[in-house]
C-alpha positions as CSV (number, residue, x, y, z in Angstrom):
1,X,-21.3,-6.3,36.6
2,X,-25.1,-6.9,36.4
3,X,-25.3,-4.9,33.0
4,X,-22.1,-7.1,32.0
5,X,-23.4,-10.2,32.7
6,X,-26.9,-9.2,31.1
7,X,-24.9,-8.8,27.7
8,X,-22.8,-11.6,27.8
9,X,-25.9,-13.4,28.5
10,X,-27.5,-11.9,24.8
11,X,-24.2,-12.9,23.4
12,X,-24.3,-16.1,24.2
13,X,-28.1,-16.6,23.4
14,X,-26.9,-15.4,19.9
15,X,-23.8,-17.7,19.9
16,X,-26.0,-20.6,20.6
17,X,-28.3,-20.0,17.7
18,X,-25.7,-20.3,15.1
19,X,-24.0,-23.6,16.4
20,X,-27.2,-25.3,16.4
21,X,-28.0,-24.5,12.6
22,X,-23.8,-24.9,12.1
23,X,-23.8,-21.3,10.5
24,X,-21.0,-19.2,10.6
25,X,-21.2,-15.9,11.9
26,X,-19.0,-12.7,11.9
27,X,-18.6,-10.1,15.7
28,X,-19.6,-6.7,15.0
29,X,-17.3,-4.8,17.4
30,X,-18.2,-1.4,16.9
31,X,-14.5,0.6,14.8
32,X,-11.2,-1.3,13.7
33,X,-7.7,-0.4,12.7
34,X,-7.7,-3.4,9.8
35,X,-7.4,-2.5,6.1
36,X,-9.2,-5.6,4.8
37,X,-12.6,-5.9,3.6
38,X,-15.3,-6.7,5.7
39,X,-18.3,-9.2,4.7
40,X,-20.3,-8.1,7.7
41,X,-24.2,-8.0,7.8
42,X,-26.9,-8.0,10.3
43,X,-28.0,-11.5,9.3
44,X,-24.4,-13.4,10.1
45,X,-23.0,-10.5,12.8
46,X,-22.8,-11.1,16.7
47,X,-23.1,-7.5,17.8
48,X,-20.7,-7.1,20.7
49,X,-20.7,-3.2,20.7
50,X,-21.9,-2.3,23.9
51,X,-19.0,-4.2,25.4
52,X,-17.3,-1.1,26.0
53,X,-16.8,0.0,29.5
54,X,-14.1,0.3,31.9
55,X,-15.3,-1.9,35.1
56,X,-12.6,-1.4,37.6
57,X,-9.3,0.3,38.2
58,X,-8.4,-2.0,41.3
59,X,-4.9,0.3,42.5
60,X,-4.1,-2.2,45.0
61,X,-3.4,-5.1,42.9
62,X,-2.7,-2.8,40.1
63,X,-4.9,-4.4,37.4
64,X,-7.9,-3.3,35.1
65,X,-10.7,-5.0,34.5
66,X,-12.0,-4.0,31.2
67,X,-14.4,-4.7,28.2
68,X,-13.2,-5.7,24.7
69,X,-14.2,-2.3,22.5
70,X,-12.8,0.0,25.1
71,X,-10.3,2.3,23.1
72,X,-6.7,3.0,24.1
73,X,-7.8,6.6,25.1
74,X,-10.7,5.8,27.4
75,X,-8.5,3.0,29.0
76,X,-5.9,5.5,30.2
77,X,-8.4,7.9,31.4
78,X,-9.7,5.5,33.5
79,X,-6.0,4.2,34.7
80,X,-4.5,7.5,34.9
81,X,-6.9,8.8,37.7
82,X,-5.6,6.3,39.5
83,X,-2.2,7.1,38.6
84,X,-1.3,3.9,36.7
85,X,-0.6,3.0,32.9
86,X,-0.9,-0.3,31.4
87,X,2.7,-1.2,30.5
88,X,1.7,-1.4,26.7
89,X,-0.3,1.3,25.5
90,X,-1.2,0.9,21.6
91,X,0.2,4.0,19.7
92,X,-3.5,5.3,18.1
93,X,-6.6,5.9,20.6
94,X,-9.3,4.3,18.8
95,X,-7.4,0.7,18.8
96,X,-9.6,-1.3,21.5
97,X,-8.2,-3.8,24.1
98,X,-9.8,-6.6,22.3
99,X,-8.4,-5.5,19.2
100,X,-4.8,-5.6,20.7
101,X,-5.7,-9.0,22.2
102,X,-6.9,-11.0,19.0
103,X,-4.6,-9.6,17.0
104,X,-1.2,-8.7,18.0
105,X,-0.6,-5.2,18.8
106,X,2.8,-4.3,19.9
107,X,4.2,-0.5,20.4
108,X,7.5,1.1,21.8
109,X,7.5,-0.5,25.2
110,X,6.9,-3.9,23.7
111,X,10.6,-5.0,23.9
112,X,10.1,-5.6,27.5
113,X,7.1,-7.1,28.2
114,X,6.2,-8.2,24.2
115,X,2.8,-7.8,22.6
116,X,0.0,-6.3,24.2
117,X,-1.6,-9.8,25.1
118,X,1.5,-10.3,27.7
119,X,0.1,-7.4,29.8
120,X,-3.6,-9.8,29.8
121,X,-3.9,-11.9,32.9
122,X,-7.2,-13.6,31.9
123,X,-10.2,-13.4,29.9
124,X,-14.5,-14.4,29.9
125,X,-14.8,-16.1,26.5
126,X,-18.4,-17.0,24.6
127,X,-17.6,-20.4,23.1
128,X,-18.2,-21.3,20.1
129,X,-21.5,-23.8,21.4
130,X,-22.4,-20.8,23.6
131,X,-20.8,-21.8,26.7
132,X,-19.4,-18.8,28.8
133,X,-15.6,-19.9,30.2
134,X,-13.2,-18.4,31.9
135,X,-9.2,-18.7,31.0
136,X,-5.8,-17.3,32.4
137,X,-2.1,-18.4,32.3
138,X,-2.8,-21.0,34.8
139,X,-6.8,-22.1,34.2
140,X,-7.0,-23.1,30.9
141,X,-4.1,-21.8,29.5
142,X,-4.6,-23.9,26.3
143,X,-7.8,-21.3,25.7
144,X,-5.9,-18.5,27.0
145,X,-2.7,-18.8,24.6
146,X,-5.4,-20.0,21.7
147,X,-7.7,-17.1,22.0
148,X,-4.2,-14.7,21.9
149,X,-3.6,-13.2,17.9
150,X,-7.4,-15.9,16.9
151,X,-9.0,-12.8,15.2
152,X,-12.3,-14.2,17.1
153,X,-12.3,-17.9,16.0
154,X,-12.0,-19.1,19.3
155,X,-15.0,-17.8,20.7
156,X,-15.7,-14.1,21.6
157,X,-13.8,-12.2,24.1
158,X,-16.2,-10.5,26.1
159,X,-14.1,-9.2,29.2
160,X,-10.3,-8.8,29.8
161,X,-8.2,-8.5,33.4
162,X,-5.2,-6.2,32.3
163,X,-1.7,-5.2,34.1
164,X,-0.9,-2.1,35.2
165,X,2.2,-0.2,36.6
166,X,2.9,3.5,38.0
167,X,2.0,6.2,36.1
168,X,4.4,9.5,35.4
169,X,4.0,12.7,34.5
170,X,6.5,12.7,31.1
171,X,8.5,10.8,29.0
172,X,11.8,11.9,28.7
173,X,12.2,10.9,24.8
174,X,16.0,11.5,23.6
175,X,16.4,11.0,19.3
176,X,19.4,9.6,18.3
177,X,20.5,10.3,14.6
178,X,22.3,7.5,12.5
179,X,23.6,7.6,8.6
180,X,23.0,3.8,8.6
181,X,21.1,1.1,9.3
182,X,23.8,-1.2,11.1
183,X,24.6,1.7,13.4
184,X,20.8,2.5,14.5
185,X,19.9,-1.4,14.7
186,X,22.8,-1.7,16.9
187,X,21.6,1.5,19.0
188,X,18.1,-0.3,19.1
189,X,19.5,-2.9,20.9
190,X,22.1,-0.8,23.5
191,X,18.6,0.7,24.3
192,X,16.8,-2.1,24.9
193,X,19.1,-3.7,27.1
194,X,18.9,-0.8,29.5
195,X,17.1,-1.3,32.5
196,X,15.4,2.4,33.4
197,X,14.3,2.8,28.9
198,X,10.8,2.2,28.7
199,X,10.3,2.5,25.3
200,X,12.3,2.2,21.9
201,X,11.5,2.4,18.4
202,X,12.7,4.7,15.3
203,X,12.1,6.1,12.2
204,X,13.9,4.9,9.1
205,X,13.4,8.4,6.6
206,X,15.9,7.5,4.1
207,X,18.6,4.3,4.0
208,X,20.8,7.2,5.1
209,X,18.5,8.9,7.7
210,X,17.1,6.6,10.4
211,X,16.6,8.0,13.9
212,X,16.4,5.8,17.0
213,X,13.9,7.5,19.8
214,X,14.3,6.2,23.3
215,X,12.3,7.3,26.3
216,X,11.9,7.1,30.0
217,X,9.0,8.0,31.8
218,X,10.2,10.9,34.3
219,X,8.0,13.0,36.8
220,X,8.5,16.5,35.8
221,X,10.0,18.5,33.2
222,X,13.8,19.7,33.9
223,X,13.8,23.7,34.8
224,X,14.0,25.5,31.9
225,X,12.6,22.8,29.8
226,X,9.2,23.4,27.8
227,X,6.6,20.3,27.1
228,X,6.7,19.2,23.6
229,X,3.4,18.1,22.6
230,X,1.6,16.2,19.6
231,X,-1.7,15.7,20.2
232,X,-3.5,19.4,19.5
233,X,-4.5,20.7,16.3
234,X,-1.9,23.4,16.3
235,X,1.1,20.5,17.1
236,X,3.1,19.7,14.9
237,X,2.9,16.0,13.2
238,X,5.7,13.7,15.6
239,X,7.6,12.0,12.7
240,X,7.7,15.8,11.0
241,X,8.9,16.9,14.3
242,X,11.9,14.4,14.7
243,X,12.6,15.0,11.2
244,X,13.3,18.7,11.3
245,X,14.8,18.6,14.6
246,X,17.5,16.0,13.5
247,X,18.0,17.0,9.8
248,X,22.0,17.9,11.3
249,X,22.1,14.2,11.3
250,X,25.0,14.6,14.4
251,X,23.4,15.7,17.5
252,X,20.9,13.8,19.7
253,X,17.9,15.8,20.8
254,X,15.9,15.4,24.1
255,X,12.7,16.6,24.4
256,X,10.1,15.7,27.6
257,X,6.5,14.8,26.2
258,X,3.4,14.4,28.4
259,X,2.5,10.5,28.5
260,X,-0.3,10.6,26.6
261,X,1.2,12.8,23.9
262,X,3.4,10.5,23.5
263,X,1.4,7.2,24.0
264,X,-0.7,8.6,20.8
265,X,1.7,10.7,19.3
266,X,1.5,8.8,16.1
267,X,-2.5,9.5,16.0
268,X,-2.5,12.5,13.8
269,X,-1.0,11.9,10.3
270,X,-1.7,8.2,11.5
271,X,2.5,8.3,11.6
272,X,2.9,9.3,8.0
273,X,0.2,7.6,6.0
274,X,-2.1,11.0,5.8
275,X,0.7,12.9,4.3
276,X,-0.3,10.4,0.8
277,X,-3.7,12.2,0.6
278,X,-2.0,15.4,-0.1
279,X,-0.4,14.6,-2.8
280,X,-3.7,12.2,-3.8
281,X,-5.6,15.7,-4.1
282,X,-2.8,17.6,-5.0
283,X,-2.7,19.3,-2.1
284,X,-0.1,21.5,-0.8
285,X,1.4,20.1,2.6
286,X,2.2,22.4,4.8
287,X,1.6,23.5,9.0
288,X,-1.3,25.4,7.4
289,X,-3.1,22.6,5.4
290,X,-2.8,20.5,8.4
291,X,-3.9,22.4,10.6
292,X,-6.9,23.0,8.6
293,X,-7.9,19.3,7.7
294,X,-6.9,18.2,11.1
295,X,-10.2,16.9,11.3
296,X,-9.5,14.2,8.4
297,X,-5.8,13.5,9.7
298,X,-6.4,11.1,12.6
299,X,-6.4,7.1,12.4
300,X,-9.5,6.3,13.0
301,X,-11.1,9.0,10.3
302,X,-8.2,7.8,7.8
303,X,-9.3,3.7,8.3
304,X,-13.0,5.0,7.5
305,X,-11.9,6.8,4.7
306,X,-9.7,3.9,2.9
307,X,-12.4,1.5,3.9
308,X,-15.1,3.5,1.8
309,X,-12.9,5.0,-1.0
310,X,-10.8,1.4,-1.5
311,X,-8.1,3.3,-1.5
312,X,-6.3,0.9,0.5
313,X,-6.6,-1.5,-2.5
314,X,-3.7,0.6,-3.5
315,X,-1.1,1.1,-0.6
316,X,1.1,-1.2,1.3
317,X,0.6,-1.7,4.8
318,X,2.0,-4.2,6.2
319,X,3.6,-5.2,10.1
320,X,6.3,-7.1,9.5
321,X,9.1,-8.6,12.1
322,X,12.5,-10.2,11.5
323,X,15.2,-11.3,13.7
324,X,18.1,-8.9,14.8
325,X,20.5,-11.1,12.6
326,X,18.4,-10.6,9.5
327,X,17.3,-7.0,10.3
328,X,19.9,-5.5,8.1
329,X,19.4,-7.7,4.9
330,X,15.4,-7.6,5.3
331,X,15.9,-3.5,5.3
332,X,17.9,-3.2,2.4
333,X,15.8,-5.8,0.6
334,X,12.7,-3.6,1.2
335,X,15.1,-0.7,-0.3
336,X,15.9,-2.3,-3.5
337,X,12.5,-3.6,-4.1
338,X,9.7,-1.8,-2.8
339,X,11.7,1.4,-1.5
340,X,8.7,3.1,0.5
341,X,10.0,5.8,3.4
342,X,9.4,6.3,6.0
343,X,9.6,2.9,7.6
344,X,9.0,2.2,11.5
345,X,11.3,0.2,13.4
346,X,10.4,-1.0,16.7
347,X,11.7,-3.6,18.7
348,X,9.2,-6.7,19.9
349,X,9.5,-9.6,22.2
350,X,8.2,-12.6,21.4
351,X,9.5,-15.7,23.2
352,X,7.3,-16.9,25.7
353,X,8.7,-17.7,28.7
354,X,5.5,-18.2,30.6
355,X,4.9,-22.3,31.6
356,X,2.1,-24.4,29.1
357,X,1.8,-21.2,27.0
358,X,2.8,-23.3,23.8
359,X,-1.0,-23.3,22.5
360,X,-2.8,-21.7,19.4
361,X,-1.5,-19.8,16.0
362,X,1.7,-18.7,18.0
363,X,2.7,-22.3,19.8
364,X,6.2,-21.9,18.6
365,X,6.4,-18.3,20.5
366,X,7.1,-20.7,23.8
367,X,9.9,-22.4,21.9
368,X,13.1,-21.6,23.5
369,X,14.6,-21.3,19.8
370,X,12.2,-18.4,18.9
371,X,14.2,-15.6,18.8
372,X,13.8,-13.6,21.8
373,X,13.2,-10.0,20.4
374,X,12.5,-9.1,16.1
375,X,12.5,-6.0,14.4
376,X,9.1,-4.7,13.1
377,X,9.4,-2.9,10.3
378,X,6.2,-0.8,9.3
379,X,5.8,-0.6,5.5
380,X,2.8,1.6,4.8
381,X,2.9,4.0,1.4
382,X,2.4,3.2,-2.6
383,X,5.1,0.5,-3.7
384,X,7.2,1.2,-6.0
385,X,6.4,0.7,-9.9
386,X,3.2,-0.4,-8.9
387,X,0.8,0.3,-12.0
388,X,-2.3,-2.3,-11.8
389,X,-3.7,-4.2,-8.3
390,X,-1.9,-7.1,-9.8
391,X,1.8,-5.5,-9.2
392,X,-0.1,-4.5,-5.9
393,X,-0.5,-8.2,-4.9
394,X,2.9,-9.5,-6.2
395,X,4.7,-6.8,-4.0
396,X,2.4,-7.8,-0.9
397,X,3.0,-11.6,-1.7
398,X,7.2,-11.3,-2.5
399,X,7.0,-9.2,1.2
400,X,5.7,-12.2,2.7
401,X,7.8,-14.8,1.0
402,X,10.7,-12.6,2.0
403,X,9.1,-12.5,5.9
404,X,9.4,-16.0,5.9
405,X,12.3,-16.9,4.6
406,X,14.2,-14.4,7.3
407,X,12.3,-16.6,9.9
408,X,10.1,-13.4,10.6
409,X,6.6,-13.1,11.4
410,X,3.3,-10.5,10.3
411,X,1.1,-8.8,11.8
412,X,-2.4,-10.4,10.5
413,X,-4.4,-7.0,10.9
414,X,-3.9,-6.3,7.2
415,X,-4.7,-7.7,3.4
416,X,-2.7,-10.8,3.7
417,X,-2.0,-13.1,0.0
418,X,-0.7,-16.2,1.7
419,X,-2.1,-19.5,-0.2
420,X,-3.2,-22.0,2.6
421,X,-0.5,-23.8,2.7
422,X,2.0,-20.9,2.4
423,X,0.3,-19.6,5.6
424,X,0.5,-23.2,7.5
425,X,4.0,-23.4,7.3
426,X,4.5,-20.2,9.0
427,X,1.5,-20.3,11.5
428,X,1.1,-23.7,14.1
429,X,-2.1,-24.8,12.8
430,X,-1.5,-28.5,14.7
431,X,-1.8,-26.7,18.0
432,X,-4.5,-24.2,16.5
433,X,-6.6,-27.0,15.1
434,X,-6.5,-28.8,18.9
435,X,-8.0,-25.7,20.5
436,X,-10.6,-25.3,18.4
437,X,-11.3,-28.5,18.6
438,X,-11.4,-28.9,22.4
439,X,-13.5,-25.6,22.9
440,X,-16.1,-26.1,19.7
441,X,-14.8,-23.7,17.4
442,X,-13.9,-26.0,14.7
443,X,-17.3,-24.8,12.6
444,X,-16.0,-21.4,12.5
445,X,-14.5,-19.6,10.1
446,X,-10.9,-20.3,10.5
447,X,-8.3,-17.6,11.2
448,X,-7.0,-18.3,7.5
449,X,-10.7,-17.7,6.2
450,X,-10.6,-14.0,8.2
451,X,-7.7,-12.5,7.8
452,X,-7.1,-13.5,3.7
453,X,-8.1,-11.2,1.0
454,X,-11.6,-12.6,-0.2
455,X,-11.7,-11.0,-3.8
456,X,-15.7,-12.1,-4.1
457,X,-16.3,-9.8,-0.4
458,X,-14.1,-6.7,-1.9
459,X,-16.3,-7.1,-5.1
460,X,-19.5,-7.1,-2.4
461,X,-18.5,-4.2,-0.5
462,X,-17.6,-2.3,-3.7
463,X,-21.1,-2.6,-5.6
464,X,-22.6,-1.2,-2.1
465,X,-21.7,1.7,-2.6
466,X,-23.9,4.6,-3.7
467,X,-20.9,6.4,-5.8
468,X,-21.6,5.6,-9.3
469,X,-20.2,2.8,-11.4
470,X,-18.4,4.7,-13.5
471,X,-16.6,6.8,-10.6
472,X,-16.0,4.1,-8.3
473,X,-12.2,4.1,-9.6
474,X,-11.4,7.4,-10.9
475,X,-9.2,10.3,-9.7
476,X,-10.5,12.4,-7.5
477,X,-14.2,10.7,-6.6
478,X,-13.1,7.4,-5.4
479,X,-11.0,9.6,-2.4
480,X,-13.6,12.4,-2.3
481,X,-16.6,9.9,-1.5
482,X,-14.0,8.3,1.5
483,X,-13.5,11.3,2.8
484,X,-17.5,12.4,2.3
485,X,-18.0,9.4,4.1
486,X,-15.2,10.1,6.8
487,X,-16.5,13.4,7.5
488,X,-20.3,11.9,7.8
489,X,-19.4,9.9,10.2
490,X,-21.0,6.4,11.6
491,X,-20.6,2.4,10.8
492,X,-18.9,1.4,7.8
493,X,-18.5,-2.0,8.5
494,X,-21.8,-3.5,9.1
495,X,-24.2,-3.5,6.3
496,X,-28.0,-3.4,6.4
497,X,-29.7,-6.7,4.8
498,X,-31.9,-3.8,3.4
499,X,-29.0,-2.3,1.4
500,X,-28.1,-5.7,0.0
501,X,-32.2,-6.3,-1.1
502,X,-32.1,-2.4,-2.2
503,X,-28.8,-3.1,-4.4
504,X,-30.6,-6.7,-6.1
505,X,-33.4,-4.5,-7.1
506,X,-31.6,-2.0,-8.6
507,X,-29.5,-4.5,-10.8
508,X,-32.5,-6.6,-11.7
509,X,-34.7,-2.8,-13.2
């Protein structure tokens, strides 16, 4: 802990220098999973990057206590020697803890125990004056629940105590095939309700073609029964897999995947969102071209990519939940207007029923008229008829005007086109504001300033770039520099003060 407290110490040295002069600043963590554009650089960053170690496994008391940028993968090494899991495990390796923390994460076991901050017993937080605190469920639980889905603006999370539970071997995933969306919502919810399913979600390929996937974690494969696995370069692609082994569209299929196949077996492809490069490059895709650019196919070497090329400018991704009762119009909705397959469906709960947990962006979570569970429906591919970036924008804004009229919520990680007061009405900024307030964060940068697209940033980031101006946007060099970059490897979020003076002199010979 001496190495810990050392850093936390810097951190809050740093902290302390920008709320004397009242400056703003932006945390430097290290990767991320978000699509928008950063405005990052070394004179306004907090680096928090070292912040990345596993502390303790405690079995006893079966908890973790964990840095913020330790990745999915590196946290179940360290549980998994110990024989435990946390009971939510993000579905792609490089999302961190504190990642999943400030912003929401929720994957296939979600329905039970809700978004990945439910599995967080307490936190160290850096203040916005400096101060180092401490906050749980029960000590100041107005922090706690404030600091949960803040993107940062409460302070910066610097250490995490996590949940764990018994670790198995397998998961003993069954797919069950449906020819309409009624049938598989309903099937979502049989699963849910059953005591020994540890995880549910499903793939929507078609309005026609959705399959349900429900698993149980299970000690040993069955005699007779061979491991299926996703996570080796000669693998095939999971949603490809479930696909062709339910294209009968009658039978359910059970297969028994190692847990951490199946914890990341969304990782390569990043579920489906790779498969869009292909056909970007013209590309045939096929086992042989994957297996080839497998390097290029995983999450965290896509996000680099779409970060450098701006291709992301150009897709939809969006995180979207709606209540059970709406589930069926908000899906056929999607259909008629932006019809991008395939879609995820996985179930999340959201009601708090913890005591004094009614605090930050998500107060209204702890009100007993939340709706207990929604449907998140992932939305990630080109929209349709979208021909300029300002069709882009009207299809990202008529999702979230659709979002909220169902009574739904979205997951912030992505480019969001809220006005302010659009946002507001959807997010509890009363009991937002009286955190930040209470703990000295009001002089930060609001979560509204983070998470909305800043044209005047994308502009920024753009004309850093060392691709030419008149390539920047055109077929194939805007993807071929994100996937130079990609395969160069290192930061692509924070920016040298040196590359912003280099850039000035440029423009001013």
């Amino acid at each position: 802990m001496d190495a810990h407290n050392a850093a936390v110490a810097t951190i809050s040295e740093r902290v302390r220098e920008f709320y004397t002069r009242k400056e703003p600043f932006r945390v430097y963590h290290g990767s991320t999973n978000s699509t928008r554009t950063s405005a990052r650089n070394r004179d306004n960053t907090v680096d928090t990057s070292n912040l990345n170690h596993v502390l303790r496994v405690d079995a006893e008391t079966k908890v973790v206590l964990v840095e913020p940028n330790v990745s999915m993968d590196r946290l179940l090494d360290a549980t998994m020697e110990r024989s435990l899991i946390p009971p939510v495990v993000m579905e792609l390796p490089a999302i961190t803890v504190g990642g999943g923390f400030s912003g929401m994460a929720g994957e296939s076991s979600c329905f039970r125990y809700g978004p990945f901050d439910c599995i967080v017993n307490s936190i160290e937080i850096v203040l916005g004056n400096g101060d180092v605190a401490r906050a749980s469920r029960t000590e100041k639980p107005d922090l706690f629940w404030g600091a949960v889905c803040a993107f940062g603006t409460m302070g910066i999370v610097t250490l995490l105590e996590l949940q764990l539970r018994d670790a198995k071997g397998f998961v003993e995933l069954t797919h069950y095939p449906f020819s309409s969306f009624p049938a598989a919502s309903a099937k979502i919810q049989e699963e849910t309700k059953k005591p020994d399913v540890d995880f549910v979600d499903g793939i929507a390929f078609s309005p026609s073609s959705i399959v349900v996937c429900s698993g149980r974690l299970v000690d040993a494969v069955p005699a007779g029964s061979a491991p299926r696995r996703y996570t080796g370069r000669a693998d095939p692609w999971f949603y490809l897999d479930v696909e062709k082994r339910t294209e009968n569209g009658t039978k359910q299929v059970t297969d028994y995947v190692p847990v951490v196949d199946y914890f990341f077996r969304w990782d390569r492809g990043a579920f489906w969102v790779a498969k869009y490069a292909f056909s970007y490059f013209v590309t045939p895709f096929n086992r042989i071209t994957r297996y080839l650019l497998d390097r290029f196919m995983h999450a965290k070497i896509m996000y680099h990519a779409l970060h450098k090329s701006g291709l992301s400018d150009q897709y939809i991704i969006q995180d979207v939940g709606v209540p059970y009762e709406a589930a069926e119009e908000f899906h056929e909705w999607l259909h008629q207007t932006v019809n991008i397959y395939p879609l995820w469906l996985c179930p999340i709960r959201l009601r708090r029923d913890t005591p004094d947990s009614g605090h930050g962006l998500h107060a209204d979570f702890a009100d007993p008229t939340t709706p207990e569970v929604c449907l998140n429906f992932g939305v990630w591919g080109p929209g349709a008829g979208v021909r300029n970036y300002d069709d882009f924008v009207r299809q990202n804004r008529a999702i979230e005007q659709k979002v909220q009229e169902l009574r739904g919520k979205k997951t912030l990680y992505a480019c969001n086109y809220y006005t302010e007061d659009e946002f507001w009405t959807v997010y509890n900024r009363t009991r937002y504001d009286a955190v930040r307030e209470k703990y000295h964060a009001s002089w930060l940068p609001s979560v509204y300033d983070k998470i909305i697209v800043d044209e005047a940033a994308k502009q920024r980031a753009v004309d850093t770039s060392r691709l030419p101006n008149s390539l920047r946007n055109v077929w194939p060099f805007q993807g071929l520099y994100g996937v130079y970059k990609a395969w160069r490897g290192g930061d692509y979020l924070l920016q040298s003060k040196k590359a912003h003076r280099d850039h000035a002199s440029k423009k001013d010979v």
